[in-house]
N, CA, C and O atoms as a GROMACS GRO file, in nm:
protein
  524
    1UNK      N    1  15.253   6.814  12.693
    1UNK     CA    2  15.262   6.893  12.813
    1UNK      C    3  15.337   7.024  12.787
    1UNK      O    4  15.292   7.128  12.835
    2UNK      N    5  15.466   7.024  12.702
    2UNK     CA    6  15.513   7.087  12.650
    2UNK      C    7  15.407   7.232  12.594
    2UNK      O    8  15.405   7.346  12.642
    3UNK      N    9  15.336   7.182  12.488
    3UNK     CA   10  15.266   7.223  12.438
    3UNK      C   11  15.186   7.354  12.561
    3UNK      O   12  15.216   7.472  12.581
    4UNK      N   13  15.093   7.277  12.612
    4UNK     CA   14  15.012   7.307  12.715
    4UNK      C   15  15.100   7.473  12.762
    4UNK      O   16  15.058   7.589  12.755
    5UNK      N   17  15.227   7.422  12.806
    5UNK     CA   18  15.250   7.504  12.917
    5UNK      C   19  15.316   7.676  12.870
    5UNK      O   20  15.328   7.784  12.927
    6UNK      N   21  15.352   7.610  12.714
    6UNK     CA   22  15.373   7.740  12.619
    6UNK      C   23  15.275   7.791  12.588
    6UNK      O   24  15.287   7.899  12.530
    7UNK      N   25  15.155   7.742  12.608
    7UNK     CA   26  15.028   7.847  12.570
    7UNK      C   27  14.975   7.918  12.680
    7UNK      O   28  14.925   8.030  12.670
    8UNK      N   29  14.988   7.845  12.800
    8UNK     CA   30  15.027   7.927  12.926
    8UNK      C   31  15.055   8.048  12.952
    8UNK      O   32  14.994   8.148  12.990
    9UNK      N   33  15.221   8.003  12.907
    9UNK     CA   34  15.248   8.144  12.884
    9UNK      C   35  15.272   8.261  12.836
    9UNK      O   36  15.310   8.370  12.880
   10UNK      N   37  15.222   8.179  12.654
   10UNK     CA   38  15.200   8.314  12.590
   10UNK      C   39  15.064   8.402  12.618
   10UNK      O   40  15.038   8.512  12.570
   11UNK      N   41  14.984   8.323  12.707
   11UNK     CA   42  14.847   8.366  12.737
   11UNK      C   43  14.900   8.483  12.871
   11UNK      O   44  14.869   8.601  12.883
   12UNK      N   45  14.965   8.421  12.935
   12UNK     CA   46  15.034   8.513  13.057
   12UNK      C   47  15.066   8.655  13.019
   12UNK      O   48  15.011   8.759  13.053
   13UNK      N   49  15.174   8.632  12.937
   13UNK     CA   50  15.251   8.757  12.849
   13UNK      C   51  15.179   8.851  12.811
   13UNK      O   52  15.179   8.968  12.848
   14UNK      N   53  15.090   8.778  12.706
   14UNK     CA   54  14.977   8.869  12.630
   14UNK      C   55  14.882   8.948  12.739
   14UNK      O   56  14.851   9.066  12.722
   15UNK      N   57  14.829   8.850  12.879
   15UNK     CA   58  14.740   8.917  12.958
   15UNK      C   59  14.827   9.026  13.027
   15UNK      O   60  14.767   9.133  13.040
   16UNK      N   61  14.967   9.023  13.080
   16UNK     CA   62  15.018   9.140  13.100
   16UNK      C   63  15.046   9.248  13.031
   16UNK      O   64  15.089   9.343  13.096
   17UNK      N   65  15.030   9.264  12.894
   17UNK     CA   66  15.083   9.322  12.782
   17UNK      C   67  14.983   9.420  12.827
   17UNK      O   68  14.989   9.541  12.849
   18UNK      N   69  14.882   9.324  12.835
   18UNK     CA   70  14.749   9.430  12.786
   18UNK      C   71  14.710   9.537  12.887
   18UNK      O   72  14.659   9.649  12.879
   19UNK      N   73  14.747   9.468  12.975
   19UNK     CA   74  14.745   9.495  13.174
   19UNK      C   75  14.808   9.632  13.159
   19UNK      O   76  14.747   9.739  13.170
   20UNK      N   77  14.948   9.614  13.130
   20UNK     CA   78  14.997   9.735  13.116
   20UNK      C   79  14.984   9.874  13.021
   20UNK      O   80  15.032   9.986  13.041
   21UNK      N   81  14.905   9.828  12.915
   21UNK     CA   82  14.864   9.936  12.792
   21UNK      C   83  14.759   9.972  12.889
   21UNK      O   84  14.725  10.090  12.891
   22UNK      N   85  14.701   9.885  12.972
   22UNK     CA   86  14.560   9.976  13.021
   22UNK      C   87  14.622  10.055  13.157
   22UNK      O   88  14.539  10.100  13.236
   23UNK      N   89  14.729  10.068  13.181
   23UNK     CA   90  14.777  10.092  13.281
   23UNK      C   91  14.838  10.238  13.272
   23UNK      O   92  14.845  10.331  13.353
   24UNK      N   93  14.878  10.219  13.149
   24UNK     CA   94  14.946  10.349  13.093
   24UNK      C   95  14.835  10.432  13.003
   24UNK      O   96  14.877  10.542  12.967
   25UNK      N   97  14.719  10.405  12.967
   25UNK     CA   98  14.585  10.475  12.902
   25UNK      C   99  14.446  10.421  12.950
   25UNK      O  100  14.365  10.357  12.883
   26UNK      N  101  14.435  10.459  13.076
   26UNK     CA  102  14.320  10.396  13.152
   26UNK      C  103  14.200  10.404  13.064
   26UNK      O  104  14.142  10.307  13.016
   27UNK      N  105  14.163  10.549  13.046
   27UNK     CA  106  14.088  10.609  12.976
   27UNK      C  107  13.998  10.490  12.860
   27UNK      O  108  13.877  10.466  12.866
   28UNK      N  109  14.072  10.444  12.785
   28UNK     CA  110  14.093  10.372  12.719
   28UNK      C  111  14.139  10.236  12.656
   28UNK      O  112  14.259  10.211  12.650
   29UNK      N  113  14.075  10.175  12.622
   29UNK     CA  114  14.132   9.974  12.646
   29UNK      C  115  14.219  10.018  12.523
   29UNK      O  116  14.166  10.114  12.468
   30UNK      N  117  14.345   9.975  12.456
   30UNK     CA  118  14.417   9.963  12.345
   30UNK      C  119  14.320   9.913  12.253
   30UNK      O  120  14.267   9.991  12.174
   31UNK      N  121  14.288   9.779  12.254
   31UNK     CA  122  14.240   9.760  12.126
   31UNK      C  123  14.102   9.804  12.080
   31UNK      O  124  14.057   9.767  11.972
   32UNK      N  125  14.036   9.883  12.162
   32UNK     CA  126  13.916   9.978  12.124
   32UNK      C  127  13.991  10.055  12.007
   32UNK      O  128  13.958  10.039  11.889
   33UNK      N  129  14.102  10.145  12.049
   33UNK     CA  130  14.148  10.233  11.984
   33UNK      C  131  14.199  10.133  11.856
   33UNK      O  132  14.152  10.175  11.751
   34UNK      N  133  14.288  10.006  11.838
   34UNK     CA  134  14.263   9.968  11.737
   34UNK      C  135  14.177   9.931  11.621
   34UNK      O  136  14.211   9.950  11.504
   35UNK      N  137  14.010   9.851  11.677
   35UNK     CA  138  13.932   9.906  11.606
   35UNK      C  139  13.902   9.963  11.541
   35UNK      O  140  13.883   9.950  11.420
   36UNK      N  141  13.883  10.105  11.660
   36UNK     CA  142  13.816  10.202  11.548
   36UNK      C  143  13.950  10.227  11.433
   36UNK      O  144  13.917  10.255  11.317
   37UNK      N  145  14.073  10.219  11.462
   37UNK     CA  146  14.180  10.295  11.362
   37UNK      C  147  14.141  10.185  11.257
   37UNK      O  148  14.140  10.240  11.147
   38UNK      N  149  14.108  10.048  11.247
   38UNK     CA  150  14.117   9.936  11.155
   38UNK      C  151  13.974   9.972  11.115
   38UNK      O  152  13.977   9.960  10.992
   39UNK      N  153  13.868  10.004  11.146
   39UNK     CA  154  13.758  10.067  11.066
   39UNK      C  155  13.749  10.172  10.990
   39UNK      O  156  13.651  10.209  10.926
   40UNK      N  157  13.877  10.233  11.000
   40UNK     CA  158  13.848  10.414  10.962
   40UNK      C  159  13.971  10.356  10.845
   40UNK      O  160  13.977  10.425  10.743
   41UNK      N  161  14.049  10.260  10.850
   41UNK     CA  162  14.139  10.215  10.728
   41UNK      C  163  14.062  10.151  10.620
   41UNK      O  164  14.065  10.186  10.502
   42UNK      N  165  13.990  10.051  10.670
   42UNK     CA  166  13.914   9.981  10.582
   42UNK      C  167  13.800  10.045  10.509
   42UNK      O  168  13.765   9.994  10.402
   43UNK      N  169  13.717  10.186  10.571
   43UNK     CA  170  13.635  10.227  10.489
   43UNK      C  171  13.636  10.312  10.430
   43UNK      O  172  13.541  10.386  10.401
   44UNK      N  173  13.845  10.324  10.372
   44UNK     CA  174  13.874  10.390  10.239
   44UNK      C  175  13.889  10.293  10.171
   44UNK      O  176  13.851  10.305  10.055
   45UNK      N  177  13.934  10.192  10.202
   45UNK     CA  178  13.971  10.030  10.090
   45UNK      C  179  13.861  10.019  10.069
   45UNK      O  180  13.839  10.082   9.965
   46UNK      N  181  13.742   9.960  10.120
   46UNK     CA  182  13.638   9.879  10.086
   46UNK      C  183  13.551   9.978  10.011
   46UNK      O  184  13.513  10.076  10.076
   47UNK      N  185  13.514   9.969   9.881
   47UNK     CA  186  13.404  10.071   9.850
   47UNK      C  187  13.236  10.053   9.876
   47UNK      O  188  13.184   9.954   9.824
   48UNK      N  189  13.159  10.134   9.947
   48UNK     CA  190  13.042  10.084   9.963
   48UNK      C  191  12.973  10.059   9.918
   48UNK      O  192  12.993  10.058   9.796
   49UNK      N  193  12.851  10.021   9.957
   49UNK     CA  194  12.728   9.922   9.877
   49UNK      C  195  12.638  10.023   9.856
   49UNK      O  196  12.568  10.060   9.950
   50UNK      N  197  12.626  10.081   9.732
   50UNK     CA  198  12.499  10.197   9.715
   50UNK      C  199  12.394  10.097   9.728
   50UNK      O  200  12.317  10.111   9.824
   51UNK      N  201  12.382  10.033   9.677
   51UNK     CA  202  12.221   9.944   9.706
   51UNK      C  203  12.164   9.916   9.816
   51UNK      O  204  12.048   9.881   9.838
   52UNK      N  205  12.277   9.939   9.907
   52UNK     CA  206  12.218   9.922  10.084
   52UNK      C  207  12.152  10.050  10.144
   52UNK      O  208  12.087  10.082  10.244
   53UNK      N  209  12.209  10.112  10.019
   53UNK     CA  210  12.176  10.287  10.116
   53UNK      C  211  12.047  10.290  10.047
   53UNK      O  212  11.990  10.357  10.133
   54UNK      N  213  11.969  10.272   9.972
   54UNK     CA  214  11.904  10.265   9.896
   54UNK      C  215  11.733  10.250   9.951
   54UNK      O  216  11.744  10.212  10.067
   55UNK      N  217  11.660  10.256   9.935
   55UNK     CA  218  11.521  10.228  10.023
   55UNK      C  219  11.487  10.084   9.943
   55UNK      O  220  11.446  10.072   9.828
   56UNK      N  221  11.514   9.986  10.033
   56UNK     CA  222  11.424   9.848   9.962
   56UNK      C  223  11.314   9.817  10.077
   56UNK      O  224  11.309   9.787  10.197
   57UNK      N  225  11.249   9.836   9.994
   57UNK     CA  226  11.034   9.824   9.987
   57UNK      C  227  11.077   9.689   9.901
   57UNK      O  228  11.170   9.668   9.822
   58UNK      N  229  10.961   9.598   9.954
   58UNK     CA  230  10.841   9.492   9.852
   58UNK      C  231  10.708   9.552   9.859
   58UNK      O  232  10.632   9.589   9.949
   59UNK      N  233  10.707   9.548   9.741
   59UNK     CA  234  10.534   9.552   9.672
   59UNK      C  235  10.440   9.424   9.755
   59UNK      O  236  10.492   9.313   9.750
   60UNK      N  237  10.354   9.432   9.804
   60UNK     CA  238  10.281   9.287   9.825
   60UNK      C  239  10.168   9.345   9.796
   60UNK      O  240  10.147   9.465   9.812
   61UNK      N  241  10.047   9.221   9.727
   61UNK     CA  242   9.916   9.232   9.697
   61UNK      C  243   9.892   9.174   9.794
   61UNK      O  244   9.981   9.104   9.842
   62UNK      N  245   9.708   9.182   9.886
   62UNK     CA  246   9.688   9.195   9.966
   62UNK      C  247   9.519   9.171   9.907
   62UNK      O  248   9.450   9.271   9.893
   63UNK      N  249   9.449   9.006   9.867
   63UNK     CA  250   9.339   8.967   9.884
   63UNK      C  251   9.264   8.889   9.923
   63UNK      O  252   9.298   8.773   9.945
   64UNK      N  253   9.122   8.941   9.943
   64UNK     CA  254   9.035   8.809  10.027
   64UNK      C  255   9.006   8.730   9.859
   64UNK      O  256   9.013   8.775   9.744
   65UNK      N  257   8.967   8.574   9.925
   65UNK     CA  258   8.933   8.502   9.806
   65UNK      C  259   8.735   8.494   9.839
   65UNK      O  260   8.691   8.572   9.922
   66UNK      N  261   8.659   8.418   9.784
   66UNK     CA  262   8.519   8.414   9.826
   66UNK      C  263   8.513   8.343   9.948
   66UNK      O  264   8.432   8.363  10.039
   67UNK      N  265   8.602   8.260   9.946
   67UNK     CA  266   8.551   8.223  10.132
   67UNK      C  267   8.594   8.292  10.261
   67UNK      O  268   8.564   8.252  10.373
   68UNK      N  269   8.680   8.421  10.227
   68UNK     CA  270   8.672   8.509  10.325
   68UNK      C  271   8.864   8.512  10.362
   68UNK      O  272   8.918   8.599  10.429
   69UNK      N  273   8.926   8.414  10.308
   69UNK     CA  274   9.002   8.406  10.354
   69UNK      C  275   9.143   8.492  10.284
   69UNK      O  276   9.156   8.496  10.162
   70UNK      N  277   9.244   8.559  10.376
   70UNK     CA  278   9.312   8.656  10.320
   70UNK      C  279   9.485   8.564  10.336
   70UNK      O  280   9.557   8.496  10.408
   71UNK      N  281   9.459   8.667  10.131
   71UNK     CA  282   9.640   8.594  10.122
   71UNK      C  283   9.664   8.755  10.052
   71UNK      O  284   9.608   8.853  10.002
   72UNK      N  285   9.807   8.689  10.096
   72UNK     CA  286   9.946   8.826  10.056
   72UNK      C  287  10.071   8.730   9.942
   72UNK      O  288  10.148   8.637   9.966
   73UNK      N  289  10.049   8.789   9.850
   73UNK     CA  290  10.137   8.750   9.710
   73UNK      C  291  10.264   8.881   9.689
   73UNK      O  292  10.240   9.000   9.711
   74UNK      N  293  10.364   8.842   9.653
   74UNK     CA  294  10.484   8.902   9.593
   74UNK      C  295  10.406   8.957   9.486
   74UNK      O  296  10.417   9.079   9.493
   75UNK      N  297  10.336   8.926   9.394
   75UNK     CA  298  10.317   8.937   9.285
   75UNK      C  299  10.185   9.048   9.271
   75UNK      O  300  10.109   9.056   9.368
   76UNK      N  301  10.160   9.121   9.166
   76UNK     CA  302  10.052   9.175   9.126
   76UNK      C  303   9.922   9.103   9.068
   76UNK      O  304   9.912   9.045   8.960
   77UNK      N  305   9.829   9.120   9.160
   77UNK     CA  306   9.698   9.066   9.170
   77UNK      C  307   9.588   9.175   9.146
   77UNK      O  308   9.562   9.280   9.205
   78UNK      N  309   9.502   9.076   8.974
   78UNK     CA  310   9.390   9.199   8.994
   78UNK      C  311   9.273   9.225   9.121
   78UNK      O  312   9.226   9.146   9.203
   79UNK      N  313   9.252   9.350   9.102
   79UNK     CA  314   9.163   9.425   9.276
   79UNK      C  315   9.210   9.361   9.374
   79UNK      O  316   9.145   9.296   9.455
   80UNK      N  317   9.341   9.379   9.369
   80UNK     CA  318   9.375   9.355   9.544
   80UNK      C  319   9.443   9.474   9.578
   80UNK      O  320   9.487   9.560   9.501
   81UNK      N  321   9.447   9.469   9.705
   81UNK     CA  322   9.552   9.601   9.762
   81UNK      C  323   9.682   9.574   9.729
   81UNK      O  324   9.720   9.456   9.726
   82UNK      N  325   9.766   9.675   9.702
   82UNK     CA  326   9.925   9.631   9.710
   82UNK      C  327   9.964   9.732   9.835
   82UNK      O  328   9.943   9.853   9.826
   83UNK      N  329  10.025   9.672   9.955
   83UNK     CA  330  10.077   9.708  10.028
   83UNK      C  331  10.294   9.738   9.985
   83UNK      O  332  10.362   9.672   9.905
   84UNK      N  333  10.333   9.834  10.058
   84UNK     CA  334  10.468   9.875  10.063
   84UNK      C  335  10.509   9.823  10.230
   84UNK      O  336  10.472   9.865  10.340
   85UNK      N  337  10.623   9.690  10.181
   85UNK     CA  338  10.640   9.626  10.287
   85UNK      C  339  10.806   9.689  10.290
   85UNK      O  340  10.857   9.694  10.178
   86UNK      N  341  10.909   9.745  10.426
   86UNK     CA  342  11.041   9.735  10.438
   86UNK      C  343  11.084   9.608  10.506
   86UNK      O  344  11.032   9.554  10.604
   87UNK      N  345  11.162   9.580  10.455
   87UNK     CA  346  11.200   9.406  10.510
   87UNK      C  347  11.300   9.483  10.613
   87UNK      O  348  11.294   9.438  10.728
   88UNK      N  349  11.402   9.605  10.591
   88UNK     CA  350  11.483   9.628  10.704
   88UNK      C  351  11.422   9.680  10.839
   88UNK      O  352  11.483   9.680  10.946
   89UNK      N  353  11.273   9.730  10.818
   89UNK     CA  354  11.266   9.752  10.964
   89UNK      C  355  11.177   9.653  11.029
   89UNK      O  356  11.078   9.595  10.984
   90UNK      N  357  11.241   9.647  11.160
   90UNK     CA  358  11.201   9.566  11.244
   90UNK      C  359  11.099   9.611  11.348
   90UNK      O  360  11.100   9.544  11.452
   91UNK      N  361  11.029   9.691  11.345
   91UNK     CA  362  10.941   9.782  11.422
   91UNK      C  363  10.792   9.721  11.443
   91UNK      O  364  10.723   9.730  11.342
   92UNK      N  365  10.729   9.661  11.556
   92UNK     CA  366  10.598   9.657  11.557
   92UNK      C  367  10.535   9.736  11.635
   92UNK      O  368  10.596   9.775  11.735
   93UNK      N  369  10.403   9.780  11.611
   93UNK     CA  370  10.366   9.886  11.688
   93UNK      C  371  10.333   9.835  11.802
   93UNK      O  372  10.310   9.715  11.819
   94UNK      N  373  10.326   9.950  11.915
   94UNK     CA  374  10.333   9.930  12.056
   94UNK      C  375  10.207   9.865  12.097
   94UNK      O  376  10.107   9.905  12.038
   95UNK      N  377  10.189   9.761  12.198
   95UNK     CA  378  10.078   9.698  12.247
   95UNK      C  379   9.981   9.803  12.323
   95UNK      O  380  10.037   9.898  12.377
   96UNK      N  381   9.825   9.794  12.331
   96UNK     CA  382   9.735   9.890  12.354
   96UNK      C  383   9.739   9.900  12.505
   96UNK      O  384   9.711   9.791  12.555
   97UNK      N  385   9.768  10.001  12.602
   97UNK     CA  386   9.785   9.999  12.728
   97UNK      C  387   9.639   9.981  12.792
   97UNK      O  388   9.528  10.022  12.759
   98UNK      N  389   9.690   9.898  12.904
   98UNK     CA  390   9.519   9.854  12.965
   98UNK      C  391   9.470  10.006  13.090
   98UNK      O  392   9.548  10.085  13.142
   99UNK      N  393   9.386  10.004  13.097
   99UNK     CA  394   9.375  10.129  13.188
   99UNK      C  395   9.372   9.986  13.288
   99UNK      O  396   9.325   9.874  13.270
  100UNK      N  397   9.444  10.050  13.399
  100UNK     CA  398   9.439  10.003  13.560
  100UNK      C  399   9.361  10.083  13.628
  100UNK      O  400   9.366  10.203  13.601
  101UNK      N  401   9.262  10.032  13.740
  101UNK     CA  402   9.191  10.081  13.822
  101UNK      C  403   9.219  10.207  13.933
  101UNK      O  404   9.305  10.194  14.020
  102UNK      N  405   9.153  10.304  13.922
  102UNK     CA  406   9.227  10.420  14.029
  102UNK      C  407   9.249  10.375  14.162
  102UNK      O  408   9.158  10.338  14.236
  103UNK      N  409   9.400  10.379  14.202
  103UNK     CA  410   9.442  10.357  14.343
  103UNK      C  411   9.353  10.400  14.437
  103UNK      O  412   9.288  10.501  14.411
  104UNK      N  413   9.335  10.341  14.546
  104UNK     CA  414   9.312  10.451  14.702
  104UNK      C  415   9.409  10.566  14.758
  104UNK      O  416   9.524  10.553  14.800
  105UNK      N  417   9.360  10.636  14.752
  105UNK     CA  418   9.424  10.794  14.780
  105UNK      C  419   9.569  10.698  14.917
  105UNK      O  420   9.683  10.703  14.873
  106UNK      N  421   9.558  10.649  15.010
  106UNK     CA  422   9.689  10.589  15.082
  106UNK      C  423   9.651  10.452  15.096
  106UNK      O  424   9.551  10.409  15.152
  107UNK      N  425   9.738  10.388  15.041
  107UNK     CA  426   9.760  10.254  15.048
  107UNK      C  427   9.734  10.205  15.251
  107UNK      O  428   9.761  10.257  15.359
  108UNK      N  429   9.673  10.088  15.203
  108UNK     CA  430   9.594  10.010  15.325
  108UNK      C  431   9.725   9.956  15.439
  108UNK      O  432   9.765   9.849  15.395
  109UNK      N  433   9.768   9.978  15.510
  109UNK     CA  434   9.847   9.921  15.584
  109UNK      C  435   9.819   9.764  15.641
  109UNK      O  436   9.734   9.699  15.579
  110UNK      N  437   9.879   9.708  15.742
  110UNK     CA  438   9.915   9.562  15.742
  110UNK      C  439   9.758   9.541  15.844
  110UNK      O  440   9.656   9.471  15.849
  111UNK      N  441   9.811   9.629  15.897
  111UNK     CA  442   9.678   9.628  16.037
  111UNK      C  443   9.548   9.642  15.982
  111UNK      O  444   9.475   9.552  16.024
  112UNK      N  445   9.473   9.744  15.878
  112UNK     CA  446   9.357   9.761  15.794
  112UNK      C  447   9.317   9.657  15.736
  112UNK      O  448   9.200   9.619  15.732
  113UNK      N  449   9.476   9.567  15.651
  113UNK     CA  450   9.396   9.462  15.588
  113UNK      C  451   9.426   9.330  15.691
  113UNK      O  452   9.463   9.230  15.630
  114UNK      N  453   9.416   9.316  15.828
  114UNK     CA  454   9.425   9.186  15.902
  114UNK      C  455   9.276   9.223  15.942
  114UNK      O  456   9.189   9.136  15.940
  115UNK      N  457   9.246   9.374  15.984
  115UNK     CA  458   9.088   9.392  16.023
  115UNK      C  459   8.973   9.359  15.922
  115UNK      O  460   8.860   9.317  15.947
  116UNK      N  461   9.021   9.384  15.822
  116UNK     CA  462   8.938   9.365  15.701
  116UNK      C  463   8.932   9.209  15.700
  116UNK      O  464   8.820   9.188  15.655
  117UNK      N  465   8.987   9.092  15.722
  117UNK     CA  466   9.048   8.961  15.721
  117UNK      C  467   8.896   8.923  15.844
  117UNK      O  468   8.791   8.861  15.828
  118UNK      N  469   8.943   8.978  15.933
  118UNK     CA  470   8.855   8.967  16.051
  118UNK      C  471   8.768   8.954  16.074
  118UNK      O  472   8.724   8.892  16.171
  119UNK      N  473   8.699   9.023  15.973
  119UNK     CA  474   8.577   9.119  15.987
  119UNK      C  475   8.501   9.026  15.898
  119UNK      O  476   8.381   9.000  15.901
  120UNK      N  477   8.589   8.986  15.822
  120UNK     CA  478   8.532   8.879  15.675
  120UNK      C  479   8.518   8.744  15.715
  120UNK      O  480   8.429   8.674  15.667
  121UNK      N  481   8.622   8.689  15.828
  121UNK     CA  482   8.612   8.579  15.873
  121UNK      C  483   8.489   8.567  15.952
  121UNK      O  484   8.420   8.466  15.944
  122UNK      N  485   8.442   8.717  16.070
  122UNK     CA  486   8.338   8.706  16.114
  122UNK      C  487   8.209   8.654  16.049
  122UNK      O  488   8.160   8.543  16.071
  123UNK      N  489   8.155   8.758  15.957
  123UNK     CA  490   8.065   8.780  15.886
  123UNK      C  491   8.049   8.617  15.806
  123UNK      O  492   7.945   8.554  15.788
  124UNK      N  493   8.168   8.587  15.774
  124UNK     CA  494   8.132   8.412  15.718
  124UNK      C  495   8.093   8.310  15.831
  124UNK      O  496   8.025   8.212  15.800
  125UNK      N  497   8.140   8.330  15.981
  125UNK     CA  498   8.114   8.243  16.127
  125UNK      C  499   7.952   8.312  16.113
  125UNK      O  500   7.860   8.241  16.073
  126UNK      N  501   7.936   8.419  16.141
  126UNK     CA  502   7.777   8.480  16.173
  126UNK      C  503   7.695   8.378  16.060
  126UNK      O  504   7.631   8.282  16.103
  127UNK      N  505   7.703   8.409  15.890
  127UNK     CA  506   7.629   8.309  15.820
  127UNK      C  507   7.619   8.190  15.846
  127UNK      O  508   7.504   8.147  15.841
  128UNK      N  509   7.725   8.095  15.882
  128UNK     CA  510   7.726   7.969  15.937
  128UNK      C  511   7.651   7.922  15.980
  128UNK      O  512   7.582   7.830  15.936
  129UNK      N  513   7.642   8.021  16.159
  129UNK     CA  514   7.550   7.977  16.255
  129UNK      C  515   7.417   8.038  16.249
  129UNK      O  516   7.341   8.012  16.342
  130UNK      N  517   7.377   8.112  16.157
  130UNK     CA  518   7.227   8.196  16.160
  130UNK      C  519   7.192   8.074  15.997
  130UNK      O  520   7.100   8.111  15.924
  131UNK      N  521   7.243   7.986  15.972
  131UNK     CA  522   7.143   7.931  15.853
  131UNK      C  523   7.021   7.816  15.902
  131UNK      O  524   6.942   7.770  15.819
   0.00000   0.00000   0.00000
């Protein structure tokens, strides 16, 4: 219980701590500004990864066999295509937009389409009784 009630209130403490840094730099949460200062330290320590900066492409071959059916190999295959694949981008191209039908110059109000309703219900009573 002990336990419990000291985490309480170091949770208390800490939530006022913070309460008040934002109180005194609205603008700004404190540990944003730590962040970035702990990123801008670390990426003089850490030296970077030239190989990331780097363009990585896979080669892929790209053939039909005689029954029509298509495979893609890592490897170099005679007369096949070799395609240049980037594994970092994540990009598929955009889906083909459907054309939608041209609107009516002003949309039908409530009353047009209960007459239209009406008119349809008639025309199905008239077939009814004229068969």
């Amino acid at each position: 219980m002990k336990i419990v009630l000291r985490v309480a209130v170091l949770v208390f403490v800490v939530f006022a701590a913070m309460s008040y840094f934002g109180y005194l730099q609205p603008a700004q949460i404190p540990w944003q500004k730590w962040v970035a200062d702990l990123k801008t330290v670390t990426a003089d320590i850490v030296p970077k990864n030239e190989s990331s900066e780097a363009k990585n492409t896979v080669k892929v071959s790209k053939w039909t066999d005689e029954n029509g059916v298509v495979h893609y190999e890592n490897r170099p295959v005679d007369g096949a295509k070799t395609i240049e694949v980037d594994p970092d981008n994540n990009i598929l191209p955009s889906a083909p937009v459907a054309k939608l039908p041209e609107a009516e110059s002003k949309p039908k109000t409530m009353n047009e389409e209960m007459e239209e309703l009406r008119q349809a219900k008639q025309r199905q009573m008239e077939a009814i009784i004229n068969r």
